[in-house]
MARSE-516954 format. One line per field, with one value per residue (C-alpha): residue number from 1; residue in three letters; y, z, x. Coordinates in steps of 0.25 Angstrom, whole numbers. Example, Ala and Ser with C-alpha at 12.3 -4.5 7.8 and 13.67 -1.06 7.14 Angstrom:
2
n	c(1;2)
res	c(ALA;SER)
north	c(-18;-4)
up	c(31;29)
east	c(49;55)
end
This chain:
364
n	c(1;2;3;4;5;6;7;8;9;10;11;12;13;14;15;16;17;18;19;20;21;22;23;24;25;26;27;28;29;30;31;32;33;34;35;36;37;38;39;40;41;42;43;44;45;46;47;48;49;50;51;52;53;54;55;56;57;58;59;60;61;62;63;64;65;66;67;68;69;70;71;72;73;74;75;76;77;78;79;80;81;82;83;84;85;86;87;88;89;90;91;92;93;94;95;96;97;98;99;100;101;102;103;104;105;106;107;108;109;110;111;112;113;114;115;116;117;118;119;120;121;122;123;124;125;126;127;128;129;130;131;132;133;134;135;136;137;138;139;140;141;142;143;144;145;146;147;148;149;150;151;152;153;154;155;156;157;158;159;160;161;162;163;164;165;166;167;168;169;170;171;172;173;174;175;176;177;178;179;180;181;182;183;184;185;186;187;188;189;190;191;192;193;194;195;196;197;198;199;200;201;202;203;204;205;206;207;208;209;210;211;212;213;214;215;216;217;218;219;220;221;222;223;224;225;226;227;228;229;230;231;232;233;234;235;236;237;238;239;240;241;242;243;244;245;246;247;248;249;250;251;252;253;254;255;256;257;258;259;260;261;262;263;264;265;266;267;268;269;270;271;272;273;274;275;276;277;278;279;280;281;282;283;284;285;286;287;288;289;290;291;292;293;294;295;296;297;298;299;300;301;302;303;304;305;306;307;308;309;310;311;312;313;314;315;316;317;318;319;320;321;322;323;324;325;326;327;328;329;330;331;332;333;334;335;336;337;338;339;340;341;342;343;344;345;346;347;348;349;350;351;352;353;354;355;356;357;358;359;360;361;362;363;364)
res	c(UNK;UNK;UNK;UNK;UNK;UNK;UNK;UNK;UNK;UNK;UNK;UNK;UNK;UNK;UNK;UNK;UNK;UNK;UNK;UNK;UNK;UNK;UNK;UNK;UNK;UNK;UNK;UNK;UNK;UNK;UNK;UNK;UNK;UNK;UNK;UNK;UNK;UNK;UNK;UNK;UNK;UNK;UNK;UNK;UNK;UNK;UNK;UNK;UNK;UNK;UNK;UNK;UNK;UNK;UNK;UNK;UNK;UNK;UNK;UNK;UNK;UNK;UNK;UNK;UNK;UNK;UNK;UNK;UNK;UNK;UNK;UNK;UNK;UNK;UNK;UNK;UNK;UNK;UNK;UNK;UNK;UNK;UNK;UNK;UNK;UNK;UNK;UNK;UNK;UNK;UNK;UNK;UNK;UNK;UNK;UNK;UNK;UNK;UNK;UNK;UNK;UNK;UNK;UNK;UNK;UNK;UNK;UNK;UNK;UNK;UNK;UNK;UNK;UNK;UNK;UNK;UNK;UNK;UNK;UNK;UNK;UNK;UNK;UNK;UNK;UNK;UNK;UNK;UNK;UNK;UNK;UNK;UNK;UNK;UNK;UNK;UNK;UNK;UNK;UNK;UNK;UNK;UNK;UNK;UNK;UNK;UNK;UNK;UNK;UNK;UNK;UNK;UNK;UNK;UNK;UNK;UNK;UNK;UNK;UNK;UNK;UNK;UNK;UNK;UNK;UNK;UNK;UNK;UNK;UNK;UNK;UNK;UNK;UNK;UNK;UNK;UNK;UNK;UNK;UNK;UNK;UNK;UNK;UNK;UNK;UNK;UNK;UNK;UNK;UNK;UNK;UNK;UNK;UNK;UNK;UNK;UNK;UNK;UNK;UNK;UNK;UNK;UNK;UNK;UNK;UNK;UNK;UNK;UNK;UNK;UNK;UNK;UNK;UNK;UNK;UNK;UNK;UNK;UNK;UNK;UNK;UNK;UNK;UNK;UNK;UNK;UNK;UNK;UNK;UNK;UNK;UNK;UNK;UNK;UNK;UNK;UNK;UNK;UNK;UNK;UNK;UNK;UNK;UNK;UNK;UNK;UNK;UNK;UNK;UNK;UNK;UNK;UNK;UNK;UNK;UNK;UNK;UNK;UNK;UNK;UNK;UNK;UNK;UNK;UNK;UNK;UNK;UNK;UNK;UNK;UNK;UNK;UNK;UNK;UNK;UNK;UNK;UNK;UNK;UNK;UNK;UNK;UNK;UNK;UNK;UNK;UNK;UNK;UNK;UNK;UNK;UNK;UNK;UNK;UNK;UNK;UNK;UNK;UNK;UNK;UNK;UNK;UNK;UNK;UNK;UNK;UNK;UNK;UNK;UNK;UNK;UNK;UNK;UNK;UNK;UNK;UNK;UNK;UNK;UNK;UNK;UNK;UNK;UNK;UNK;UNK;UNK;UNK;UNK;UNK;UNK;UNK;UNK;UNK;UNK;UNK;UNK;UNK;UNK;UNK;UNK;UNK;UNK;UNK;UNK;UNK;UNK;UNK;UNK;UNK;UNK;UNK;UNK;UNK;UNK;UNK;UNK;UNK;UNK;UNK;UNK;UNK;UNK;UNK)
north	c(-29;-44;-51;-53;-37;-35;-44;-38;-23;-28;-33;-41;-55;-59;-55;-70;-76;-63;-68;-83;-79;-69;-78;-83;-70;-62;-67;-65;-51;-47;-44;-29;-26;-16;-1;11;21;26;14;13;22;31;27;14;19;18;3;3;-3;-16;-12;-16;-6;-1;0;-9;-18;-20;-23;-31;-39;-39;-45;-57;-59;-61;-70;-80;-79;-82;-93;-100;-96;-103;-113;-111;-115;-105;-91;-81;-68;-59;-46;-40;-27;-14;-9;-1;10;5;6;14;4;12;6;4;5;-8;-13;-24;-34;-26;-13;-17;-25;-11;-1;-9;-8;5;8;13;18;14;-1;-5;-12;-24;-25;-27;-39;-41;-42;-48;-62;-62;-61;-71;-82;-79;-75;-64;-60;-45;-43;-29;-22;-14;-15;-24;-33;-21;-27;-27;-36;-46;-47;-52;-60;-67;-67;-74;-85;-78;-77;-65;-63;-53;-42;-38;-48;-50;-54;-47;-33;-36;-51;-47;-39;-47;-59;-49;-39;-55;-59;-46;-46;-59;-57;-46;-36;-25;-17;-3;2;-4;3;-2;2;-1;2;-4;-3;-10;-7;-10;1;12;9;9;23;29;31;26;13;13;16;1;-7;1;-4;-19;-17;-11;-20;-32;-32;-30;-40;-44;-31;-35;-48;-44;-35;-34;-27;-17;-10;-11;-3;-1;-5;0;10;5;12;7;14;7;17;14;14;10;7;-7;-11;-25;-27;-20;-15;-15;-11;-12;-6;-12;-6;-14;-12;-21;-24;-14;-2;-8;-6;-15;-11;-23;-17;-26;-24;-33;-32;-40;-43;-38;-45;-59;-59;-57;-66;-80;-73;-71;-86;-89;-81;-87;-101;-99;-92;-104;-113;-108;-106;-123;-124;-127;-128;-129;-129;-139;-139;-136;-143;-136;-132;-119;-111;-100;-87;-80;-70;-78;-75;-88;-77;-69;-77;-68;-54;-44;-39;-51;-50;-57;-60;-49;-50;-59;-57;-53;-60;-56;-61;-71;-82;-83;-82;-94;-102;-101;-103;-115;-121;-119;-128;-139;-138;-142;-153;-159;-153;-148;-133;-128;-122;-121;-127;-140;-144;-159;-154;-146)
up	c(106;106;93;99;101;87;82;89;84;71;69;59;66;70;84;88;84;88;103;99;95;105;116;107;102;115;117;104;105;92;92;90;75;69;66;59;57;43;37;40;43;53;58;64;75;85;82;84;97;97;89;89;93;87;74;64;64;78;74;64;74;85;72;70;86;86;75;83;96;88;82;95;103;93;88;74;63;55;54;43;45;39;37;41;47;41;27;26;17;5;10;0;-7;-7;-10;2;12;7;-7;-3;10;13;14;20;30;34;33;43;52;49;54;42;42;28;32;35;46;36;31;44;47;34;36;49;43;32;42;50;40;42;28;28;19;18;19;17;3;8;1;14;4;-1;-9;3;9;-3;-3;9;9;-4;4;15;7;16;11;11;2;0;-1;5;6;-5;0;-6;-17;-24;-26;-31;-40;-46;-50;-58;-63;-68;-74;-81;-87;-91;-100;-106;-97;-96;-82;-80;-67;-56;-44;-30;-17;-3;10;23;40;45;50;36;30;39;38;23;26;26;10;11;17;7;-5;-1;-1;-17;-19;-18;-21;-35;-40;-41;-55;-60;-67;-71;-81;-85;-90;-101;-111;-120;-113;-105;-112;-103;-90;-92;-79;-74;-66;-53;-41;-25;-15;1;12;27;32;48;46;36;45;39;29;16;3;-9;-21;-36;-50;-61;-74;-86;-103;-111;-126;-134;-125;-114;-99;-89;-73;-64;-47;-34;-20;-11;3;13;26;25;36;33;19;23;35;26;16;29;31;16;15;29;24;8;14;24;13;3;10;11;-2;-10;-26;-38;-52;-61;-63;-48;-39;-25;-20;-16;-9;-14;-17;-4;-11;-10;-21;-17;-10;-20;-21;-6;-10;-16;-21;-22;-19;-30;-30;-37;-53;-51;-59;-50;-51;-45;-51;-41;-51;-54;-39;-36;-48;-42;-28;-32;-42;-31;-22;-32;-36;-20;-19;-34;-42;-56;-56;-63;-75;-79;-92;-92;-102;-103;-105;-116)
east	c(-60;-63;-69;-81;-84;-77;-89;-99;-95;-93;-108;-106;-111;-125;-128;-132;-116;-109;-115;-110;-95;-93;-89;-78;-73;-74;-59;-54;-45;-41;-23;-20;-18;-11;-15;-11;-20;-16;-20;-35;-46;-46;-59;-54;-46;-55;-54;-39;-39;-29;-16;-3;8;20;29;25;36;30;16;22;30;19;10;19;19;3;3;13;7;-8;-3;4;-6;-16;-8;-11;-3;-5;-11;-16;-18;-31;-32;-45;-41;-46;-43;-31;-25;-16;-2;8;16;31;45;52;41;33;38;46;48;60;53;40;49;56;45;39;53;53;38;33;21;16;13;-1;-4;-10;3;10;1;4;20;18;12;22;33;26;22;5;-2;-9;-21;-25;-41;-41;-37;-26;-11;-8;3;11;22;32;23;20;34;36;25;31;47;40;32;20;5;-1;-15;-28;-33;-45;-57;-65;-80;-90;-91;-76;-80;-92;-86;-75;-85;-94;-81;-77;-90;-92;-79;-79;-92;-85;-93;-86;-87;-85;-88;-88;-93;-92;-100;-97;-104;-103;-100;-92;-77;-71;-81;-79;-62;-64;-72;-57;-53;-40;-45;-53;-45;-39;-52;-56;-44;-45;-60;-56;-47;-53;-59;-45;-42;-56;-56;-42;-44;-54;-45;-58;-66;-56;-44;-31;-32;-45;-54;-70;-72;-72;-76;-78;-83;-84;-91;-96;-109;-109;-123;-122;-109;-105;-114;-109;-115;-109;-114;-107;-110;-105;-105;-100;-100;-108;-110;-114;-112;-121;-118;-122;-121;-122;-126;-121;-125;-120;-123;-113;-107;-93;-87;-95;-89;-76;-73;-76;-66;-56;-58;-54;-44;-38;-39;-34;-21;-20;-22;-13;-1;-1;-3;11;9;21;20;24;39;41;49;43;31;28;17;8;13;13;3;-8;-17;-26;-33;-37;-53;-54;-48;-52;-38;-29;-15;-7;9;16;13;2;-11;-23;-35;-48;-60;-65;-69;-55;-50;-60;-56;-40;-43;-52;-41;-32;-39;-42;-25;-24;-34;-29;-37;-36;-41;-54;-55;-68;-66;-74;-65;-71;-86;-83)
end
């Protein structure tokens, strides 16, 4: 199927521009990907129809293959590459099938059948230079995998785009924390039509996006020791469900439920209605450029002699995901003030700039 058809079955587009870019995506073939069954729903094999063949060392050769004749062919300097397939299962994390370069390296050699196709495309790029950025919240960087990301000075980031409900929900989990609210339960409600929902129908897929949905108040309950004892957390509960009907445009609904003073409670209600795919393609953008970006950005601290480049886990992208990948033993951060404030600083560190701190020091 050509992009043009693609765009008209996805219905996302108003009719009058689907009729403007369909004579330059009427050409535009998309190259057979890679798919294995047990790693998405069953409900999108009818949609199968351009795959690659093979063992996957073969998909993971044929993979490399495409990326140099795309980039001779369009005489690019450089490319990045997305993910934006479909949400697959976790992968199981065992020691020696994926826990190290070595392993990874061999399991796929030896065919086996635990390596998602996300973590292919995934080895592919490293092998190949390319940075890759996870969209989906799947385990596509399992530790074999960062470490060979990290062996081969290659940057790899995500996962899973945040656009709408979770960036929501780590500004108010922040603020009420912050003013020493103390939340709960949180409870969140999603419902919508598109191919992503009825994939995310399957509970396995599933279980990945509750995953990354969940997590991302984390360290927010965390960093306020007065008001929650250690491992204590809310109650947090998401539920996703497809209705054909809405197609792209998605409801999402939250509870929060928070402890005041004196005994009180105070529940605060959200709904959001959204354009799923319109939120996430700027992100796609962003997420393209800030990983083209950094990987020519060369920083060293006082006392060093060389420059050096970011580490290849490149947590510049965690303003855009909704569970950041960090570099092993790293802090993670997910409250988007926080994020903003260090991709900002960042940019001001490149132009010259002091960094902001907010303190105003000289008004004071």
């Amino acid at each position: 199927m050509n992009l043009a058809d693609s765009m008209t079955r996805a219905k996302v587009l108003d009719i009058d521009l689907q009729k403007q870019l369909r004579p330059y995506m009427e050409s535009m073939v998309p190259l057979p990907g890679i798919y294995d069954p047990d790693f998405i729903a069953a409900n999108q094999g009818s949609r199968a129809n351009n795959v690659i063949k093979g063992t996957k060392k073969e998909q993971v050769e044929q993979i490399i293959k495409d990326i140099r004749e795309f980039k001779e062919k369009n005489k690019v300097d450089k490319i990045v590459v997305l993910w934006t397939a479909n949400t697959e299962r976790y992968s199981n994390v065992c020691t020696g099938l994926n826990d190290t370069m070595e392993n990874l390296l061999a399991s796929v050699d030896k065919n086996e059948a635990e390596i998602s196709p996300s973590t292919l495309y995934a080895i592919a790029c490293v092998m190949e230079g390319v940075p890759f950025i996870n969209g989906s919240p799947q385990n596509t960087f399992v530790p074999g995998l960062i470490d060979l990301a990290i062996k081969n000075n290659c940057l790899i980031g995500g996962d899973d785009f945040k656009s709408g409900q979770t960036k929501m929900k780590s500004v108010l989990v922040d603020f009420l924390v912050g003013a020493g609210i103390k939340p709960t339960s949180i409870v969140s409600y999603n419902h919508l039509g598109n191919n992503d929902g009825m994939n995310l129908s399957a509970p396995q897929t599933f279980r990945s996006k509750e995953i990354s949905k969940s997590n991302v108040v984390d360290d927010m309950v965390s960093s306020n020791a007065i008001l929650y004892e250690p491992g204590e957390h809310p109650d947090h509960v998401v539920v996703i469900k497809y209705v054909p009907y809405v197609g792209d445009s998605k409801r999402a609904m939250d509870e929060y439920t928070s402890e005041i003073f004196m005994g009180g409670k105070n529940t605060i209600v959200l709904h959001n209605t959204c354009e799923d795919s319109l939120l996430a393609a700027p992100i796609i953008l962003d997420l393209v450029l800030l990983a083209e970006l950094s990987t020519r950005i060369q920083l060293k601290a006082e006392g060093e002699d060389k420059f050096h480049s970011f580490h290849p886990v490149a947590t510049i992208l965690s303003y855009l995901t909704k569970a950041p990948l960090v570099p092993p033993g790293t802090p993670v951060v997910n409250a988007l003030a926080k994020q903003r404030a260090m991709l900002e600083n960042i940019m001001r560190a490149c132009v010259g700039l002091a960094p902001e701190n907010n303190m105003i020091l000289e008004y004071k």
